[in-house]
VMD Tcl script that draws the C-alpha trace (Angstrom):
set ca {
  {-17.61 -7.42 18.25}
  {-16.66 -6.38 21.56}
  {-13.60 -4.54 21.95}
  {-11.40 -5.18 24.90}
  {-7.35 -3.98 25.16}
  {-5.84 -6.67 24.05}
  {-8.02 -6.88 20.76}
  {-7.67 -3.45 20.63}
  {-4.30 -2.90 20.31}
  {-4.30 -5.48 17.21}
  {-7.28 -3.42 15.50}
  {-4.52 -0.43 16.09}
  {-1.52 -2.18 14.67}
  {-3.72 -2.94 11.63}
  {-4.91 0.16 10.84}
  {-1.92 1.87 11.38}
  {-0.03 -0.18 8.45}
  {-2.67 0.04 5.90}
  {-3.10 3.53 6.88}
  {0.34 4.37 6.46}
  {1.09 2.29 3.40}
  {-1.56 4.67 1.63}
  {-0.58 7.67 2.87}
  {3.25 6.91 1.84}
  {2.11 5.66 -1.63}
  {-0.42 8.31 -2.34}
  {2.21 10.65 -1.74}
  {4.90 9.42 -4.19}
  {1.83 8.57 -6.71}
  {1.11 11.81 -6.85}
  {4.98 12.78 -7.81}
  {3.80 12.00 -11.31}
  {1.71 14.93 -11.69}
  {2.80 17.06 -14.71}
  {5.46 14.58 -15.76}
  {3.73 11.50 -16.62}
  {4.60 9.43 -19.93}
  {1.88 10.60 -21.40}
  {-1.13 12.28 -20.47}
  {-3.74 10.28 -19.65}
  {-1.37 8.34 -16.99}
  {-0.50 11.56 -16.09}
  {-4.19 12.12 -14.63}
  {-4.42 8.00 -13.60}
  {-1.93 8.53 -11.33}
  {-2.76 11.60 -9.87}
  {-6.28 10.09 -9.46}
  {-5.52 7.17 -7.97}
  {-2.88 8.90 -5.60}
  {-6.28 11.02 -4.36}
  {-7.80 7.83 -3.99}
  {-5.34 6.37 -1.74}
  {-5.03 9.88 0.60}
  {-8.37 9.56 0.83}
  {-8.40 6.01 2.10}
  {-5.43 7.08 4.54}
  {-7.83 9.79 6.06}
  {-10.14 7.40 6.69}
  {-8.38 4.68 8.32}
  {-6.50 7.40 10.36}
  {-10.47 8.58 11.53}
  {-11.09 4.99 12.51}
  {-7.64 5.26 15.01}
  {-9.01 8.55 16.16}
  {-12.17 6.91 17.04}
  {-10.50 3.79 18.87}
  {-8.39 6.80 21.26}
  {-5.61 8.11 18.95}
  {-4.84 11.35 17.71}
  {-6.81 13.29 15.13}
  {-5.86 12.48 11.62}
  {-3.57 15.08 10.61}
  {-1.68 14.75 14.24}
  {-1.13 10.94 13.03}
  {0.11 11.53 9.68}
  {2.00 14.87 9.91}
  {3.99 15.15 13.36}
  {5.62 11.58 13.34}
  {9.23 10.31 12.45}
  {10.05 7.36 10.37}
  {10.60 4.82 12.91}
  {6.95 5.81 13.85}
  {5.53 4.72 10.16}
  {4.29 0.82 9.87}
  {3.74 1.14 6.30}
  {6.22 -1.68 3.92}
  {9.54 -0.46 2.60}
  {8.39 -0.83 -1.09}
  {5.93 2.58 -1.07}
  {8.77 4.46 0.44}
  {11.14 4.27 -2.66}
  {11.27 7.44 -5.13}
  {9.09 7.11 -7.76}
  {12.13 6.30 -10.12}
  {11.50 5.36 -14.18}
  {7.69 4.54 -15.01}
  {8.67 0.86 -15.37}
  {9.11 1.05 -11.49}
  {6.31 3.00 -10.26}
  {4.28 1.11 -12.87}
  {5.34 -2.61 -11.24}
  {4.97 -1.06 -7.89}
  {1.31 0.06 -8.75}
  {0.76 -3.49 -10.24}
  {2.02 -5.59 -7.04}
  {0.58 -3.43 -4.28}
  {-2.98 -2.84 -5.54}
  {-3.44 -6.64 -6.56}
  {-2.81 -7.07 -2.67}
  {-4.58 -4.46 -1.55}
  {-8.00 -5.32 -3.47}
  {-7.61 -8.65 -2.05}
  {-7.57 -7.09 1.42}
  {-10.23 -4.78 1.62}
  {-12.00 -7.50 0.00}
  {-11.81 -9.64 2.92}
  {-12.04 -7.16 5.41}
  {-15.15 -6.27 3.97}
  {-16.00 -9.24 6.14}
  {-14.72 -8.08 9.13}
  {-15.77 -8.47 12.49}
  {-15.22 -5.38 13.14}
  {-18.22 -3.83 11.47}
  {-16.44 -0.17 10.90}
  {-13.73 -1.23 8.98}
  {-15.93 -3.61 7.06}
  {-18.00 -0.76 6.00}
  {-14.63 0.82 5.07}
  {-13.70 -1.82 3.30}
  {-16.94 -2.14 1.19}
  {-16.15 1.91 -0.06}
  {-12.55 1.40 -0.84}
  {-13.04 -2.05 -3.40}
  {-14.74 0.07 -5.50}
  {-12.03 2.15 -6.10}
  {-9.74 -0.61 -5.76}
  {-11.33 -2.72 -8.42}
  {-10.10 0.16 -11.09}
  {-6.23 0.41 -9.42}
  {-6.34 -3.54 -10.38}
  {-7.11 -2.94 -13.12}
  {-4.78 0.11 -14.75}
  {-2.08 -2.02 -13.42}
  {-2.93 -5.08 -14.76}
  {-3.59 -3.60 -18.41}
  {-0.54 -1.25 -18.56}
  {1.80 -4.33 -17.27}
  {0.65 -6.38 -20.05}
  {0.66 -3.87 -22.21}
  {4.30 -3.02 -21.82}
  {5.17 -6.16 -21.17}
  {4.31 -7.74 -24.77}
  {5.47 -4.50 -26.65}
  {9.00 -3.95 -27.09}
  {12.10 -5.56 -26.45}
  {13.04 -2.52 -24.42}
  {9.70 -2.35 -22.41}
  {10.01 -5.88 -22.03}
  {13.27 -5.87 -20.55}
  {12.78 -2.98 -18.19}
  {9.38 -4.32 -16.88}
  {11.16 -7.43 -16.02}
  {13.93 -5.77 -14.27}
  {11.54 -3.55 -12.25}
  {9.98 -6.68 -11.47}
  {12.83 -8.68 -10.20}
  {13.98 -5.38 -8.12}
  {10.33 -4.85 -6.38}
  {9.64 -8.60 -6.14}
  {11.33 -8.85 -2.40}
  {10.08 -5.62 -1.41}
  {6.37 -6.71 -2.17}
  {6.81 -9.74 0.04}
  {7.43 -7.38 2.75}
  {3.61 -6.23 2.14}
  {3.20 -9.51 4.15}
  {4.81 -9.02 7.62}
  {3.17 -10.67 9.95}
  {1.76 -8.87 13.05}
  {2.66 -9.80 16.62}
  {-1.02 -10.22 16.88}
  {-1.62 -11.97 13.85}
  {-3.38 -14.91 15.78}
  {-5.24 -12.70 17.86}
  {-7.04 -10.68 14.98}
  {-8.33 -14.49 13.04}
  {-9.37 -15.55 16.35}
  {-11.36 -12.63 16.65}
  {-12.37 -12.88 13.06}
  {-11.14 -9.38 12.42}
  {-8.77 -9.99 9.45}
  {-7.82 -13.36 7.98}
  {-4.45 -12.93 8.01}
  {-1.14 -11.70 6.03}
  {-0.40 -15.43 4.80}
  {-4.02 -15.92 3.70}
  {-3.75 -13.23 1.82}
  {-0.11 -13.55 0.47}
  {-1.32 -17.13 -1.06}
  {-4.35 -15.13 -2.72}
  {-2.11 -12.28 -4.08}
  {0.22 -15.03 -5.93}
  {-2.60 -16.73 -7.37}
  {-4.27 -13.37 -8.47}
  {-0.84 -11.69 -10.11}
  {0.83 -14.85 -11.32}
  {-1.71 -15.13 -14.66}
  {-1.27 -11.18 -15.31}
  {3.07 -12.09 -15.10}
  {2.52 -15.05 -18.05}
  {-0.14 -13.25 -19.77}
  {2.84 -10.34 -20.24}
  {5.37 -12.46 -20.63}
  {7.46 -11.73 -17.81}
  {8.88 -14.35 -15.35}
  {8.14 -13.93 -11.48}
  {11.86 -14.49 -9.70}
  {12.67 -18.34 -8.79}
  {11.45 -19.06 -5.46}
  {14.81 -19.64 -4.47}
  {15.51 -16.02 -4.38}
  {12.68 -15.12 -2.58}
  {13.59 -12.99 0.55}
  {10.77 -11.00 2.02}
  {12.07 -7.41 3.00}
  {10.96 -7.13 6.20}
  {10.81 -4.53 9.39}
  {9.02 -1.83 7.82}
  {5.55 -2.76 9.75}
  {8.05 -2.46 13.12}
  {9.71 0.90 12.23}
  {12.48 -0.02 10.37}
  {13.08 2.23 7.20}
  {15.47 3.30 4.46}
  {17.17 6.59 3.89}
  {13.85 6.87 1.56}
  {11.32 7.87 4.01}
  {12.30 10.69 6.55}
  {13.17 12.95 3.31}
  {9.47 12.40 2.23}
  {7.84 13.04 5.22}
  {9.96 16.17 5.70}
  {8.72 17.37 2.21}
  {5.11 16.12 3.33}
  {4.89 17.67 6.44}
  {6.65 21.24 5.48}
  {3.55 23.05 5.52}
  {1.82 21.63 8.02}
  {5.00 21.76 10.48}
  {4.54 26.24 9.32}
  {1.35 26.45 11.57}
  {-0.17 22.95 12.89}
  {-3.47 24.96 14.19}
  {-3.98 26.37 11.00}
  {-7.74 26.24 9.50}
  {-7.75 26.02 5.52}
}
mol new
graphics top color blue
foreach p $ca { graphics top sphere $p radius 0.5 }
foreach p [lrange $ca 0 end-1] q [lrange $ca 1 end] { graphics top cylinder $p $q radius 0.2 }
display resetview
């Protein structure tokens, strides 16, 4: 495809919240290192935290390409209001139960995605996108198993798993935010859309919630937390990116 401003500038907005959503969730994935339930998620989550930073460095190359800073520039030296990534990956990692729903309802979207962008128009992300399902495919499914898992064992895991669910549910809706150029990037058959891919994500996690036995909140009470792709953040996020950017912040032209 041929890139002009106006196209442009969508591509950027993209990038910029998937970028950022991995970046912000690799980081508090990786908050489970040494204290995991037990050991082997321990190591899951620590791997698939190094997945997602990965992915982040990536997308942030593919901004640094189309004219923006280089990678670490982008992810270390911003503020909050500066981050498009969705309110949910900017919570603490609270109790497993949360962090494990969180995992569950984020990477069942984000397959989906990357396996549409794989499609792109825009052949560099597609190629992008055809590395990152691989890993993706495995996220999908430690969170599908362990949710099912905990979700028919216990009354107690039962019960927690469904209140993690009904506390994230609204925050994953906010995955969703539509773009101001949401048109503009189907037109130009770059991405298919956030409401394409919302109506994908319910049919893909709704089977995984009844296999488990948990309920997915009446529709009624469905209120998509919003503003996070436009800037607008909890108390959450500065903290983090503090803690993120500490060393960085010591001696920006270091070499490691």
């Amino acid at each position: 495809m041929n890139l002009n401003e106006q196209n442009t500038l969508a591509l950027k907005e993209l990038l910029y919240k998937m970028a950022d959503d991995l970046l912000i969730l690799g980081h508090r994935n990786s908050e489970w290192t040494g204290i995991g339930p037990m050991l082997e998620e321990d190591i899951s989550f620590s791997s698939m935290a190094q997945d997602k930073l990965g992915q982040a460095l990536a997308l942030y190359q593919l901004l640094h390409e189309l004219g923006e800073n280089e990678p670490d520039t982008v992810a270390f030296t911003r503020n909050d209001n500066q981050f498009h990534s969705c309110q949910l990956v900017e919570y603490p990692i609270g109790e497993y139960d949360f962090s494990l729903i969180r995992h569950f309802l984020f990477d069942n979207a984000e397959l989906i995605r990357y396996e549409l962008l794989s499609e792109s128009s825009y052949e560099p992300l597609a190629k992008l996108a055809r590395k990152f399902v691989g890993e993706l495919k495995y996220h999908k499914f430690h969170g599908d198993t362990f949710v099912m898992q905990l979700g028919k064992g216990t009354e107690e895991s039962k019960k927690r798993m469904q209140a993690s669910l009904n506390a994230s549910w609204n925050l994953a809706l906010g995955i969703f935010e539509n773009s101001p150029y949401e048109d503009l990037l189907i037109e130009e058959g770059i991405w298919k859309g956030e409401d394409f891919l919302k109506l994908r994500w319910l049919e893909a996690v709704q089977p995984i919630i009844d296999e488990a036995g948990l309920q997915i909140p009446d529709d009624s009470n469905w209120a998509p937390v919003n503003g996070g792709r436009t800037g607008k953040h909890t108390e959450h996020l500065q903290p983090l990116l503090d803690e993120m950017t500490e060393v960085f912040r010591v001696d920006p032209g270091a070499e490691w």
